[in-house]
VONUZA-730227 format. One record per atom (N, C-alpha, C): residue number from 1; x, z, y; chain. Coordinates in steps of 0.02 Angstrom, whole numbers. Layout:
+-----+--------+--------+--------+--------+
| num |     c1 |     c3 |     c2 | cadena |
+-----+--------+--------+--------+--------+
| NUM |      X |      Z |      Y |      A |
...
+-----+--------+--------+--------+--------+
//
This chain:
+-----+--------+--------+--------+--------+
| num |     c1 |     c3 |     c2 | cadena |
+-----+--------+--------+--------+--------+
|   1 |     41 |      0 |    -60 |      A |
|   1 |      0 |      0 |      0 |      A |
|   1 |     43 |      0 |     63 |      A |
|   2 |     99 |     37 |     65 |      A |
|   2 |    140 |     60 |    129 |      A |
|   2 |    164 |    -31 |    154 |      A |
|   3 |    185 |    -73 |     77 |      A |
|   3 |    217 |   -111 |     92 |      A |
|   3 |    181 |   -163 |    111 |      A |
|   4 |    116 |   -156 |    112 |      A |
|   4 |     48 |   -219 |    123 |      A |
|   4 |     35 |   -182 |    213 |      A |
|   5 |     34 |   -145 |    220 |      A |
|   5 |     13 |   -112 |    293 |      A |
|   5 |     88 |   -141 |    324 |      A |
|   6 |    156 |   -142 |    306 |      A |
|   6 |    201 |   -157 |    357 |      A |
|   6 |    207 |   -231 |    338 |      A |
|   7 |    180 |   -257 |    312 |      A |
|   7 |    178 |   -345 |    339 |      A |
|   7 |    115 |   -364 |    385 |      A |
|   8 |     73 |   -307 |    363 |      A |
|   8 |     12 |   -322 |    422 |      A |
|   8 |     30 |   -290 |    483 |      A |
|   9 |     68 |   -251 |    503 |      A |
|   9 |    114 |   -242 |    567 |      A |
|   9 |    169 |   -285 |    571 |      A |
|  10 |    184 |   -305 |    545 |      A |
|  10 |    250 |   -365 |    564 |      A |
|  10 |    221 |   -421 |    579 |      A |
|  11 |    159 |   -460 |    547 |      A |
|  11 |    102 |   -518 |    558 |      A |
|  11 |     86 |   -483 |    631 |      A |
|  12 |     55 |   -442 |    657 |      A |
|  12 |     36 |   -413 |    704 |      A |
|  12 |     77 |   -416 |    778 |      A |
|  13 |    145 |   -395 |    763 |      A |
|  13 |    207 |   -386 |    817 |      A |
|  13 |    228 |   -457 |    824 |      A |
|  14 |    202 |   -506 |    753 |      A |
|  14 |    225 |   -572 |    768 |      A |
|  14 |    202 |   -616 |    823 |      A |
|  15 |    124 |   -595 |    809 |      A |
|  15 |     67 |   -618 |    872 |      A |
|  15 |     79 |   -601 |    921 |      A |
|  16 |    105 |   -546 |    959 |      A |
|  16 |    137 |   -519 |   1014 |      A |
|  16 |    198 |   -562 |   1045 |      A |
|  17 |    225 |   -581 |    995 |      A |
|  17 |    297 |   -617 |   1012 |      A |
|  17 |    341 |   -572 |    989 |      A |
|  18 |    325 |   -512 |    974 |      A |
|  18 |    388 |   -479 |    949 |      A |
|  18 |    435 |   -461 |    892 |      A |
|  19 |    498 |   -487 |    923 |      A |
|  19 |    541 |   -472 |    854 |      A |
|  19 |    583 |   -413 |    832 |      A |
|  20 |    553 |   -380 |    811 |      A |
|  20 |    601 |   -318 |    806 |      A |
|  20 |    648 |   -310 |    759 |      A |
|  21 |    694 |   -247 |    774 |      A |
|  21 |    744 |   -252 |    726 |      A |
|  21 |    734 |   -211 |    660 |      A |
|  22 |    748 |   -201 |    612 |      A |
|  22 |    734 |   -159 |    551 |      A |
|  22 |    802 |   -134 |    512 |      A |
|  23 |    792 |    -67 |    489 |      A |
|  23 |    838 |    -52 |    456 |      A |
|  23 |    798 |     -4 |    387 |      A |
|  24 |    837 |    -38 |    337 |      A |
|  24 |    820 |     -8 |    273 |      A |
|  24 |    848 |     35 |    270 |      A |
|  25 |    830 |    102 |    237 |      A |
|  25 |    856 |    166 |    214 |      A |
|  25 |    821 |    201 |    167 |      A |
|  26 |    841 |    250 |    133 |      A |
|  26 |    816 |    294 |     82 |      A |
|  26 |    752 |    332 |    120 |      A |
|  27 |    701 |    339 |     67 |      A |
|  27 |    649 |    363 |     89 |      A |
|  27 |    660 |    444 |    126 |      A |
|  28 |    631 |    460 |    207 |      A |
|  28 |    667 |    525 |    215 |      A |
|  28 |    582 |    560 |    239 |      A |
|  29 |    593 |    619 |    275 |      A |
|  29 |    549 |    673 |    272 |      A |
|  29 |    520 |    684 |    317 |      A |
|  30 |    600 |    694 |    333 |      A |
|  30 |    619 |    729 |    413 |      A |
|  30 |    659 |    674 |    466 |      A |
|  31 |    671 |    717 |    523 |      A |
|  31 |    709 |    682 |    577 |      A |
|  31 |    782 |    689 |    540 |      A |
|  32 |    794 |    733 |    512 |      A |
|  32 |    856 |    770 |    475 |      A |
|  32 |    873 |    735 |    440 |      A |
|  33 |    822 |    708 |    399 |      A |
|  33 |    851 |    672 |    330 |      A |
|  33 |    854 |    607 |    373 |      A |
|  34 |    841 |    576 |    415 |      A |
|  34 |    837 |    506 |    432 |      A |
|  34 |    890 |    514 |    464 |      A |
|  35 |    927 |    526 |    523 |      A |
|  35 |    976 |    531 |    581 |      A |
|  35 |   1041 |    490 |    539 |      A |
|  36 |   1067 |    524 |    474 |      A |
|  36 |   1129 |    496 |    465 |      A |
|  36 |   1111 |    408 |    444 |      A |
|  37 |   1067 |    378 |    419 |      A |
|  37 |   1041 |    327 |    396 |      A |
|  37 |   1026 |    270 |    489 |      A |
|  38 |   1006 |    300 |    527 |      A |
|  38 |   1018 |    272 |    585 |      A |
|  38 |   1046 |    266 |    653 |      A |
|  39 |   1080 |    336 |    649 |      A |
|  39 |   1124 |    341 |    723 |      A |
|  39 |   1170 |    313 |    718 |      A |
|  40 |   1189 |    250 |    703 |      A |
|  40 |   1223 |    213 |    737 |      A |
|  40 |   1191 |    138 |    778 |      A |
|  41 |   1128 |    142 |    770 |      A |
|  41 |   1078 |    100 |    825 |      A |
|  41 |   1051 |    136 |    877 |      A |
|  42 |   1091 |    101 |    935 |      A |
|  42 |   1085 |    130 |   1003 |      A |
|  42 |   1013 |    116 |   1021 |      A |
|  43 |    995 |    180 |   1043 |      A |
|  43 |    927 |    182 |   1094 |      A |
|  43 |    892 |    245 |   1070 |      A |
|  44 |    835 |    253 |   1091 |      A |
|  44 |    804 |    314 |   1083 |      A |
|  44 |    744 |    306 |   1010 |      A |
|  45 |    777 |    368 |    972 |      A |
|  45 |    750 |    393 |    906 |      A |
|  45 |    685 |    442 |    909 |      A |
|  46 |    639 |    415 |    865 |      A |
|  46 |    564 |    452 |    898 |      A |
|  46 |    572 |    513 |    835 |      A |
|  47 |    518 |    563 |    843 |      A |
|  47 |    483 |    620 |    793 |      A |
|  47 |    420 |    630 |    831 |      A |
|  48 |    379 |    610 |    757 |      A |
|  48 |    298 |    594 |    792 |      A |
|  48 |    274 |    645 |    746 |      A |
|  49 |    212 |    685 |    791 |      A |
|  49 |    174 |    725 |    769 |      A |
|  49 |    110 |    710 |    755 |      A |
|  50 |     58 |    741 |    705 |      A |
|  50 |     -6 |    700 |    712 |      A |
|  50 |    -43 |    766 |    728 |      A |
|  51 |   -107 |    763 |    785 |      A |
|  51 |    -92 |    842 |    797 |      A |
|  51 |   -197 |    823 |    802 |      A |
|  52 |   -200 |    892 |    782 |      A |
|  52 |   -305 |    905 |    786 |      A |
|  52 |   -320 |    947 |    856 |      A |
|  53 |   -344 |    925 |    909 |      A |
|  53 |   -369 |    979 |    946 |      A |
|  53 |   -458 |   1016 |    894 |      A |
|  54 |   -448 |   1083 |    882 |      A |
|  54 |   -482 |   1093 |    835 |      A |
|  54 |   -564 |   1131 |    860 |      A |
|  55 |   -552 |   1130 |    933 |      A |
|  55 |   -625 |   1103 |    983 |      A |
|  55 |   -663 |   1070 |    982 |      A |
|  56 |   -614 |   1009 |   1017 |      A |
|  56 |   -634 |    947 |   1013 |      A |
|  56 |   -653 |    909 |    973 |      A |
|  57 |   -625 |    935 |    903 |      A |
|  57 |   -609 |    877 |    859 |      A |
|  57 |   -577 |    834 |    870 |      A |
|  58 |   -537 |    813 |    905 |      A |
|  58 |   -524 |    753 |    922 |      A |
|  58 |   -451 |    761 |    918 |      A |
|  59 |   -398 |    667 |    889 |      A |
|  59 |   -332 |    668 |    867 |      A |
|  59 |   -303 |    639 |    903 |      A |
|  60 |   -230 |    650 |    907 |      A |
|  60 |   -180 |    644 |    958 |      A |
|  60 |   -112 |    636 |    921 |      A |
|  61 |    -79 |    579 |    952 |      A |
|  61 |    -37 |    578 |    919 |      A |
|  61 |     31 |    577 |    962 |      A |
|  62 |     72 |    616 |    925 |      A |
|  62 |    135 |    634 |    990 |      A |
|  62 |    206 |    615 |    977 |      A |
|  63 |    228 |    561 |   1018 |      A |
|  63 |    279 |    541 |    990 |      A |
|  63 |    344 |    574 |   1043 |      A |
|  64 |    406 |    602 |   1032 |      A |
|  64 |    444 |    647 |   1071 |      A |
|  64 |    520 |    616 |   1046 |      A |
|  65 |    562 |    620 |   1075 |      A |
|  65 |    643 |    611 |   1053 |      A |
|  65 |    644 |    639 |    988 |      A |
|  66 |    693 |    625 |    946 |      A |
|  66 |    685 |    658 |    880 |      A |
|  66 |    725 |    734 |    877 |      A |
|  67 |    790 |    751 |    948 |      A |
|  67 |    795 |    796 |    967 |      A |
|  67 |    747 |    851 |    986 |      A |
|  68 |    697 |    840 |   1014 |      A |
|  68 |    654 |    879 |   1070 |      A |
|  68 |    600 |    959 |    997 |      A |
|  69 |    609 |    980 |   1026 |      A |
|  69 |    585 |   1055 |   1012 |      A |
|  69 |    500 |   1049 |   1036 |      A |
|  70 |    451 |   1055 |   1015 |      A |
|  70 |    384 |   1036 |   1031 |      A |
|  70 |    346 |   1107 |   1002 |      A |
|  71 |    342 |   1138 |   1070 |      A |
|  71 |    283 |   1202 |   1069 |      A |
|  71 |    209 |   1162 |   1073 |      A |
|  72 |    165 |   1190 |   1023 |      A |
|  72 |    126 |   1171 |   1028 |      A |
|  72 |     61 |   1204 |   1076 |      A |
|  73 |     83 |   1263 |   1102 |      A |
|  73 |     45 |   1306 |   1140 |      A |
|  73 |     46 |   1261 |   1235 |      A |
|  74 |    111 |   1260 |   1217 |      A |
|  74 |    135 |   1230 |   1303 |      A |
|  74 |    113 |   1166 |   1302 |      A |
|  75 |    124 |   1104 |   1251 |      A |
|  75 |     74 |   1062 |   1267 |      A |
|  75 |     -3 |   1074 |   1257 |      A |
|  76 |    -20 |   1080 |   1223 |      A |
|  76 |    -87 |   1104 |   1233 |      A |
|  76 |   -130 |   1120 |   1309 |      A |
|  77 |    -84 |   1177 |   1329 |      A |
|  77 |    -78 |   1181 |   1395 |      A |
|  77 |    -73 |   1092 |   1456 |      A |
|  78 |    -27 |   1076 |   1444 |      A |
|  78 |      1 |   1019 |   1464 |      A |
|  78 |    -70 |    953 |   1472 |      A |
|  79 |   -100 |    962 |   1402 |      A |
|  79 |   -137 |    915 |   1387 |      A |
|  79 |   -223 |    928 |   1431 |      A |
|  80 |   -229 |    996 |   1428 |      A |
|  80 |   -293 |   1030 |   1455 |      A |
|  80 |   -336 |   1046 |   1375 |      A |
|  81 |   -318 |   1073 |   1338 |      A |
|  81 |   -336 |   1085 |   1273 |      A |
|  81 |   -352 |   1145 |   1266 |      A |
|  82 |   -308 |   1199 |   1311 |      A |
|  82 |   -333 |   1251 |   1290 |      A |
|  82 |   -276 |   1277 |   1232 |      A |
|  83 |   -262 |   1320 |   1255 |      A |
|  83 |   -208 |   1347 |   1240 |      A |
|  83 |   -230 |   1357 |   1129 |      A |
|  84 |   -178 |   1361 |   1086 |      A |
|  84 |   -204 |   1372 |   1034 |      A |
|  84 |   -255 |   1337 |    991 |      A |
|  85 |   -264 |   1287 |   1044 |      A |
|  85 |   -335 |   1241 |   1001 |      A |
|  85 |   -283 |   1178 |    967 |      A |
|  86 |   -232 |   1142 |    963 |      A |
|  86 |   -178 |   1121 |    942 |      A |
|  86 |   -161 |   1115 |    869 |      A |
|  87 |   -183 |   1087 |    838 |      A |
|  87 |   -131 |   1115 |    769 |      A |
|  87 |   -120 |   1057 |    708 |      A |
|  88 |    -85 |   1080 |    676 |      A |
|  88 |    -78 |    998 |    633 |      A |
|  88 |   -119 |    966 |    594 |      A |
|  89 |   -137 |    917 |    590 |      A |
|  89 |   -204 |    872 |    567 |      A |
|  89 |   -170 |    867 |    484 |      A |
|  90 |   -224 |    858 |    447 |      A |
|  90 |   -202 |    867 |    359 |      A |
|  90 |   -201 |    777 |    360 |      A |
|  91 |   -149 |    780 |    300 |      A |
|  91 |   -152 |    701 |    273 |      A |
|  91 |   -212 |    660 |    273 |      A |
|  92 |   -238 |    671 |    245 |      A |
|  92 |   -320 |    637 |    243 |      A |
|  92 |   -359 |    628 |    311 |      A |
|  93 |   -344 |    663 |    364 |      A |
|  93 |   -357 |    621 |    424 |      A |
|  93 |   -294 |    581 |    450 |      A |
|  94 |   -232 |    588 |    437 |      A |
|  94 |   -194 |    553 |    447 |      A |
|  94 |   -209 |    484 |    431 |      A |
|  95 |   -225 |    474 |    363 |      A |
|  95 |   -229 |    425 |    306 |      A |
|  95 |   -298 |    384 |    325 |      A |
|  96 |   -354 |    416 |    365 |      A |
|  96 |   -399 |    390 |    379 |      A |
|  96 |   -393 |    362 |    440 |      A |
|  97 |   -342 |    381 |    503 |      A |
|  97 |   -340 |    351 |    554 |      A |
|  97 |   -304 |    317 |    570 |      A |
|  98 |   -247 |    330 |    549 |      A |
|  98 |   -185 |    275 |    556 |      A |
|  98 |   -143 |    237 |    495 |      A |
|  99 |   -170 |    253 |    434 |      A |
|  99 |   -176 |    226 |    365 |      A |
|  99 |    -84 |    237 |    356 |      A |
| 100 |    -71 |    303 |    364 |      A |
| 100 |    -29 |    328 |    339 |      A |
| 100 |    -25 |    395 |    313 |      A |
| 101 |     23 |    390 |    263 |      A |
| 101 |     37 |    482 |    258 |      A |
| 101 |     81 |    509 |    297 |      A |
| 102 |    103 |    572 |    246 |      A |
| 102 |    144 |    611 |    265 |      A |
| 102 |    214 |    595 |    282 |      A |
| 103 |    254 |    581 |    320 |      A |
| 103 |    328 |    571 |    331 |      A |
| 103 |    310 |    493 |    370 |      A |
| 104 |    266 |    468 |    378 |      A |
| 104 |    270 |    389 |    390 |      A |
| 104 |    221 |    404 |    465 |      A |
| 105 |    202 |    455 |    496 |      A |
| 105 |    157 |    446 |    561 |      A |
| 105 |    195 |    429 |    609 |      A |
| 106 |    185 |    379 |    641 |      A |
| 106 |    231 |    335 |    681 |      A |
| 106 |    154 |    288 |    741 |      A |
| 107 |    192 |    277 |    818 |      A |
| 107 |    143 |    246 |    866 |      A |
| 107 |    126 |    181 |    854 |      A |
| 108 |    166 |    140 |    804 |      A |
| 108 |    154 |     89 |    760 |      A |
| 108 |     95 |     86 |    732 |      A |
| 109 |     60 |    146 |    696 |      A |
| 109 |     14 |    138 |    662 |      A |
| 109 |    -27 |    137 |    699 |      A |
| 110 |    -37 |    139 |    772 |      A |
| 110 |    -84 |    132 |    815 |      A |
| 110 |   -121 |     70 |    829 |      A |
| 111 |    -99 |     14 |    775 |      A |
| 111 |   -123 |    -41 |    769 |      A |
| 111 |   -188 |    -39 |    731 |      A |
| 112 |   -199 |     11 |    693 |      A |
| 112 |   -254 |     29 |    626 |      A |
| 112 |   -310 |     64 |    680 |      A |
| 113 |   -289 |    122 |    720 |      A |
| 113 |   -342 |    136 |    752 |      A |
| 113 |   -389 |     98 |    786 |      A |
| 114 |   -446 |    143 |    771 |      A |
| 114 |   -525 |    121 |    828 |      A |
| 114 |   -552 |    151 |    868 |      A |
| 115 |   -473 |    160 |    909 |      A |
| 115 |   -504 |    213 |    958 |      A |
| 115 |   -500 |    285 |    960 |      A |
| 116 |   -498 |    313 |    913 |      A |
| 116 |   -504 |    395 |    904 |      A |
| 116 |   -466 |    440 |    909 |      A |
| 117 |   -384 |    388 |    909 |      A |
| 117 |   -327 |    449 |    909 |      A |
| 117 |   -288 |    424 |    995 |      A |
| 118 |   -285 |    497 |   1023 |      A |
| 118 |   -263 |    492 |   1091 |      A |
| 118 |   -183 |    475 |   1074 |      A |
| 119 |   -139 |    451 |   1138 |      A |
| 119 |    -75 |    443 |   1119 |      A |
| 119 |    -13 |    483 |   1178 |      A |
| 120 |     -3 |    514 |   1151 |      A |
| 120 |     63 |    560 |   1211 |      A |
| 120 |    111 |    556 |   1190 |      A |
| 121 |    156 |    515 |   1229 |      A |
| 121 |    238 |    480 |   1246 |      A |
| 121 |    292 |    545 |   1265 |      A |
| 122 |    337 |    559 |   1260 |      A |
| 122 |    381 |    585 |   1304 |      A |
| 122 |    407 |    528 |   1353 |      A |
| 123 |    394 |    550 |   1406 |      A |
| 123 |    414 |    508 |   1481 |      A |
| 123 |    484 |    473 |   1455 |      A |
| 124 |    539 |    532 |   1448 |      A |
| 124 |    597 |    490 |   1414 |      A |
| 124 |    608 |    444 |   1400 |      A |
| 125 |    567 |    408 |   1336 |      A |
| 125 |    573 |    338 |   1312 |      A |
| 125 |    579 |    267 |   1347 |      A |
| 126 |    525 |    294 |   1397 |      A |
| 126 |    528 |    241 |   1451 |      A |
| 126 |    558 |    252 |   1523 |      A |
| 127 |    598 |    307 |   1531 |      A |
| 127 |    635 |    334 |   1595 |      A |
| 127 |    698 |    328 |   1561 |      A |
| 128 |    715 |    361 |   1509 |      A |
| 128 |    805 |    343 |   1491 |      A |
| 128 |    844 |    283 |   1485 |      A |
| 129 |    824 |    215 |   1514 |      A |
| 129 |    866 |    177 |   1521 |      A |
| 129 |    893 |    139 |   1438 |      A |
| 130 |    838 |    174 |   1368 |      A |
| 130 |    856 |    139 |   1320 |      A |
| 130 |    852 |     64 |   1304 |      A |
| 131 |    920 |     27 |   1272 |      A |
| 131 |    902 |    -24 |   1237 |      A |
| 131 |    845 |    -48 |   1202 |      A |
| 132 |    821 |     12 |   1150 |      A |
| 132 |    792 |    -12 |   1112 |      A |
| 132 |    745 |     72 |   1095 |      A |
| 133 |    681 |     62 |   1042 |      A |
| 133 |    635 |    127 |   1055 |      A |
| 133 |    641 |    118 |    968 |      A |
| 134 |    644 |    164 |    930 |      A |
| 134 |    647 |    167 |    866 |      A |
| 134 |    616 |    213 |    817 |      A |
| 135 |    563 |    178 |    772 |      A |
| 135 |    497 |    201 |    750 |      A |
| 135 |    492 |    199 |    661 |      A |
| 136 |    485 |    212 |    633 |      A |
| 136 |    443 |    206 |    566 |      A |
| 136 |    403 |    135 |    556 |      A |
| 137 |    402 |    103 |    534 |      A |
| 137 |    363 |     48 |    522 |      A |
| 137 |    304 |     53 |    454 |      A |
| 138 |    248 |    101 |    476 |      A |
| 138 |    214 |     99 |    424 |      A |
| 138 |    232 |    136 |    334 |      A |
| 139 |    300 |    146 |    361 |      A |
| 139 |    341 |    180 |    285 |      A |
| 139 |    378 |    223 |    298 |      A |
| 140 |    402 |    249 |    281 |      A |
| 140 |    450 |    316 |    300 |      A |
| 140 |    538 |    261 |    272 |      A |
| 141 |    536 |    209 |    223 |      A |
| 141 |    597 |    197 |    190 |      A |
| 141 |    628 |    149 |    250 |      A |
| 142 |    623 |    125 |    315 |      A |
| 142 |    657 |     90 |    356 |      A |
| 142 |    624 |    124 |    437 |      A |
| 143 |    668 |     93 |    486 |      A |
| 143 |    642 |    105 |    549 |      A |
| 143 |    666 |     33 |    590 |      A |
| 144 |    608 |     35 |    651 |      A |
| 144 |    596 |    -30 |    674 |      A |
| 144 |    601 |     -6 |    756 |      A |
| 145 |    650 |    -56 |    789 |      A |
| 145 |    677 |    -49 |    843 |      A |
| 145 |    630 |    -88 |    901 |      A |
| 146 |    607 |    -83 |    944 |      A |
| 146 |    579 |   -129 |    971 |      A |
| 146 |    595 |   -113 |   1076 |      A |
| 147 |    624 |   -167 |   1102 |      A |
| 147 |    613 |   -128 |   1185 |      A |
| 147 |    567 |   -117 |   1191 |      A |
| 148 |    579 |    -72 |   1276 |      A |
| 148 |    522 |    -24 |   1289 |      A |
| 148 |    470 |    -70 |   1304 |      A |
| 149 |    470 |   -133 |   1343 |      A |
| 149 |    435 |   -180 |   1345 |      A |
| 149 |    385 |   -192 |   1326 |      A |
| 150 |    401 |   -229 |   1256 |      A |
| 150 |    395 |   -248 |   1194 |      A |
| 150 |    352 |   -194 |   1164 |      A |
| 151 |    353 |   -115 |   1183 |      A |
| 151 |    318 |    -74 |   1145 |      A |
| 151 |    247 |    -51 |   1192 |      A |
| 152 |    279 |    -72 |   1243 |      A |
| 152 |    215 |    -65 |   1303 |      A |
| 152 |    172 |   -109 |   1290 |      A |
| 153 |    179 |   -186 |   1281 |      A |
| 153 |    139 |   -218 |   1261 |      A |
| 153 |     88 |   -221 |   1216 |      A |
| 154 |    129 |   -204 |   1145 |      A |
| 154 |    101 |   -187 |   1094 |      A |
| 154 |     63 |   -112 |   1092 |      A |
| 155 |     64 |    -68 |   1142 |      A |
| 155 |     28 |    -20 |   1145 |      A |
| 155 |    -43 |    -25 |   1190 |      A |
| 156 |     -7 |    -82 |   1246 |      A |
| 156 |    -71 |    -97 |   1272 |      A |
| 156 |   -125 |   -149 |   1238 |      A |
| 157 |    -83 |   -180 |   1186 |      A |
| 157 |   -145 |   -244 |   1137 |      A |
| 157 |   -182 |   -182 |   1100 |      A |
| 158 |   -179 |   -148 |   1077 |      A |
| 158 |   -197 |    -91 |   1034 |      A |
| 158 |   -225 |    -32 |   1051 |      A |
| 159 |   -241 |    -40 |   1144 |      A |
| 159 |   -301 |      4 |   1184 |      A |
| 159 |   -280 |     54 |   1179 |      A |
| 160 |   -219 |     74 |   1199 |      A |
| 160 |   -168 |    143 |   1173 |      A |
| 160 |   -147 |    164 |   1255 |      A |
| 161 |   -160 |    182 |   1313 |      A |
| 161 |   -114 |    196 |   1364 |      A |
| 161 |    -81 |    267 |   1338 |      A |
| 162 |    -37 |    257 |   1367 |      A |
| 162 |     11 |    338 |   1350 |      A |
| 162 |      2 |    372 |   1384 |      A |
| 163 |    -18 |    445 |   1368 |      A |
| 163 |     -7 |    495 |   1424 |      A |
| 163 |     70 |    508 |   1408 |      A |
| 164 |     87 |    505 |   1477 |      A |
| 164 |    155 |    524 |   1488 |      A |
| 164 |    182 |    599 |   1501 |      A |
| 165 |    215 |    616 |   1473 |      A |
| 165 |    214 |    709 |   1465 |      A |
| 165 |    318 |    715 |   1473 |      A |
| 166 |    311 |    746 |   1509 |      A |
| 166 |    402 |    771 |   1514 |      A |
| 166 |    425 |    832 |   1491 |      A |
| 167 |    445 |    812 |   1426 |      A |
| 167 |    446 |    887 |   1373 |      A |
| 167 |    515 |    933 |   1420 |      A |
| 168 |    554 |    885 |   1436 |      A |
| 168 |    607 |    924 |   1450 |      A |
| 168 |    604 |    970 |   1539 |      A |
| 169 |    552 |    973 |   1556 |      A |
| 169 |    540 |    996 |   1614 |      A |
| 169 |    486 |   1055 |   1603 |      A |
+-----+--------+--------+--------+--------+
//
């Protein structure tokens, strides 16, 4: 399935015009297990959260440097959520909204949504001056490089604006 969803994102990014770059690697988890498999492709490395405001109901998906430390109280705050209402969404809504699991939630899959999952950027990505923005492609076993451009576009074909949030401030 992982591998039928990332040709229907690659068919997808093709329609866009975009060519991104890809790198194969061993299936990883974490930001931990992935880093040695890609830091040597310059630009900025994501760690995406899939998060439930548990109020609202309603899903959000948070993509941050793969460095960055993410309280979930202070965004919450940040977001107007309400402090504590925040918390991590189970696979099975993952799997239902962005037709991924566990280790593979990535702003990529934002091509599957209909609407339902909000999207919050760290400002960074598009303020640090990177080459290139680097994501999960639907699988956890490679990651897919794309400029910031290039990802703006494809976020705006896919009815996605970013809230822009500055973790490091």
């Amino acid at each position: 399935m992982a591998g039928e969803l990332r040709d229907e994102l690659h068919r997808y990014l093709q329609e866009l015009g975009i060519q991104p770059v890809c790198v194969e690697h061993p299936e990883v988890f974490t930001v931990e297990e992935m880093m040695p498999h890609v830091q040597h492709l310059q630009g900025a490395h994501s760690k995406n959260l899939f998060l439930k405001d548990k109020k609202k109901k309603g899903y959000w998906l948070v993509t941050v440097l793969h460095d960055r430390q993410v309280n979930l109280s202070d965004l919450a705050k940040k977001l107007n959520v309400g402090s504590g209402n925040l918390r991590f969404a189970d696979e099975a809504a993952m799997l239902e909204k962005l037709r991924v699991g566990q280790g593979c939630a990535t702003p990529l899959s934002l091509f599957c949504d209909k609407g339902d999952v909000k999207f919050v950027l760290d400002a960074s990505f598009l303020e640090g001056g990177h080459e290139r923005l680097y994501f999960h492609p639907m699988t956890n076993t490679a990651t897919m490089g794309l400029t910031p451009d290039e990802f703006m576009a494809f976020l705006k074909k896919t009815g996605h604006e970013p809230i822009l949030i500055r973790f490091d401030a």
